[in-house]
C-alpha positions in Angstrom: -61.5 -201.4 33.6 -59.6 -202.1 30.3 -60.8 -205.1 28.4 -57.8 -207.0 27.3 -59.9 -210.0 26.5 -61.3 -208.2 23.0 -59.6 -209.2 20.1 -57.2 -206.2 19.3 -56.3 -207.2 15.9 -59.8 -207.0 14.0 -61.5 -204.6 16.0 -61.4 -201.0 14.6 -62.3 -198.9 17.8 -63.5 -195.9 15.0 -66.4 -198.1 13.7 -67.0 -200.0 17.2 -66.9 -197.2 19.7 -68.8 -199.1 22.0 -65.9 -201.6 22.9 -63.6 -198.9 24.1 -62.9 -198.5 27.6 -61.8 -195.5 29.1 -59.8 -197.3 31.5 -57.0 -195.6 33.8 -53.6 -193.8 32.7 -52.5 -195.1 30.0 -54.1 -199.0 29.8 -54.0 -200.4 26.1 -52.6 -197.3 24.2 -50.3 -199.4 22.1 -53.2 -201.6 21.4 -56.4 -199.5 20.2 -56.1 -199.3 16.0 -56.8 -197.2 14.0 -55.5 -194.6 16.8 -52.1 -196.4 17.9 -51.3 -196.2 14.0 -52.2 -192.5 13.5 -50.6 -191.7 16.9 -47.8 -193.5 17.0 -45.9 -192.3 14.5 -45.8 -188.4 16.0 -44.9 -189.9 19.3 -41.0 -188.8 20.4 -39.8 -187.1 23.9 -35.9 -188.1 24.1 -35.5 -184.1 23.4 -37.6 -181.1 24.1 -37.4 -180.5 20.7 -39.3 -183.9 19.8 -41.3 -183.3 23.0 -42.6 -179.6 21.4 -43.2 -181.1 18.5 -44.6 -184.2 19.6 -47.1 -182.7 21.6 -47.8 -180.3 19.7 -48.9 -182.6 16.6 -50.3 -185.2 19.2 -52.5 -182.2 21.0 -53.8 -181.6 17.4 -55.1 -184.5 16.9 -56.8 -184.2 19.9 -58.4 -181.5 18.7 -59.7 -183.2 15.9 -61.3 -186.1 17.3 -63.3 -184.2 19.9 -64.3 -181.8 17.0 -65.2 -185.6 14.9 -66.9 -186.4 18.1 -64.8 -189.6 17.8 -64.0 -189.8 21.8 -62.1 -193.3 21.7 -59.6 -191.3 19.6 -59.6 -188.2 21.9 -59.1 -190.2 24.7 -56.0 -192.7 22.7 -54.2 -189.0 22.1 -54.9 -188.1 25.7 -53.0 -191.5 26.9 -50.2 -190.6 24.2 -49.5 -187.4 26.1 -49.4 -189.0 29.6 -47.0 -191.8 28.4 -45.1 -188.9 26.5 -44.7 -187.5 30.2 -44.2 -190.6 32.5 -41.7 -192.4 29.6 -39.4 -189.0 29.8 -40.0 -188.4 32.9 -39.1 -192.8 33.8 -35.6 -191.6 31.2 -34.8 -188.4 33.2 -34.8 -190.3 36.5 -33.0 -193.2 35.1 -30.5 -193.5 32.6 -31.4 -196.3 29.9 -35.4 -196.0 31.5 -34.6 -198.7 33.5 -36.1 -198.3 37.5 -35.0 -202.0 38.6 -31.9 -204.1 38.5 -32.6 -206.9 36.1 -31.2 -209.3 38.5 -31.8 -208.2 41.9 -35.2 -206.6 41.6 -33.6 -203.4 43.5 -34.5 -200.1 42.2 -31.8 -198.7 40.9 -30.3 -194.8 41.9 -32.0 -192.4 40.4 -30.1 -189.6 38.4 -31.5 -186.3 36.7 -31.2 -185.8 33.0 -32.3 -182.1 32.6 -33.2 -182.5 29.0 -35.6 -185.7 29.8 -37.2 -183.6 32.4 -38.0 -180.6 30.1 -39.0 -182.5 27.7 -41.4 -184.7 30.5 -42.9 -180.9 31.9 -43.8 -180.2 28.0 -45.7 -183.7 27.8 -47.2 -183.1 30.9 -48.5 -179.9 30.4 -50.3 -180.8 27.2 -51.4 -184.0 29.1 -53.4 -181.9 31.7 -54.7 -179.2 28.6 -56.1 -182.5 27.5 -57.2 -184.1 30.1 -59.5 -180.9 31.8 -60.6 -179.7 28.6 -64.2 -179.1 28.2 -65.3 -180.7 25.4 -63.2 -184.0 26.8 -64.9 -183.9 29.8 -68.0 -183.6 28.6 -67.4 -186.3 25.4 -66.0 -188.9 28.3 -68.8 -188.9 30.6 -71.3 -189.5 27.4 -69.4 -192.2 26.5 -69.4 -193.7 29.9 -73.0 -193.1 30.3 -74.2 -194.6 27.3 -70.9 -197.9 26.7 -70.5 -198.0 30.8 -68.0 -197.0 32.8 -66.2 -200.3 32.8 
């Protein structure tokens, strides 16, 4: 489970990799520093343009934190892609992103933007490469063995 007691603020999750949770889907990815700051900024999917080039750069990165053995960060790019997919994917299904009525509650029709849902296929593609990649795999169960699988 994701720990949202730590203190967010002055942890650096590089030089602490002990305090990171894995967590599910996509639990504290605007919280985790350094990664949300080196991530962040690549992070577009309005377009399948942004979403190619998102990815792409975001995918990358990946890359080079399982090479750096530095899993927290592998796993924060990992999250990136997922929320990449389910944020288009929330935009192609509802205009504005918004599932609910803000005063009813009621979920509100659903509509299909065509570009949204490209770009939410793209993200979700390089989500799974991610996510069933080897070296992932292997890098995410030696973290939970050795930090727990909290």
């Amino acid at each position: 489970m994701f720990d949202y007691s730590l203190d967010f603020k002055s942890i650096n999750f590089r030089e602490c990799p002990e305090l990171y949770r894995v967590g599910k889907s996509e639990l504290g990815v605007l919280l985790v520093e350094p990664y949300k700051s080196e991530i962040l900024p690549h992070w577009r999917f309005k377009t399948v343009g942004e979403a190619l080039t998102s990815s792409a750069k975001i995918y990358k990165l990946f890359l080079a934190y399982l090479k750096a053995a530095d899993f927290p960060g592998a796993d924060m790019a990992r999250k990136f892609l997922q929320m990449g997919w389910t944020r288009a994917r929330r935009y192609a299904n509802h205009k504005g992103g918004r599932k609910y009525d803000i005063n009813t509650g009621e979920t509100l029709p659903r509509n299909e933007d065509s570009e949204k849902a490209a770009a939410a296929a793209i993200f979700y593609n390089r989500y799974v490469a991610a996510r069933q990649h080897a070296e992932y795999v292997r890098q995410k169960k030696q973290h939970q063995e050795k930090y727990g699988r909290h």
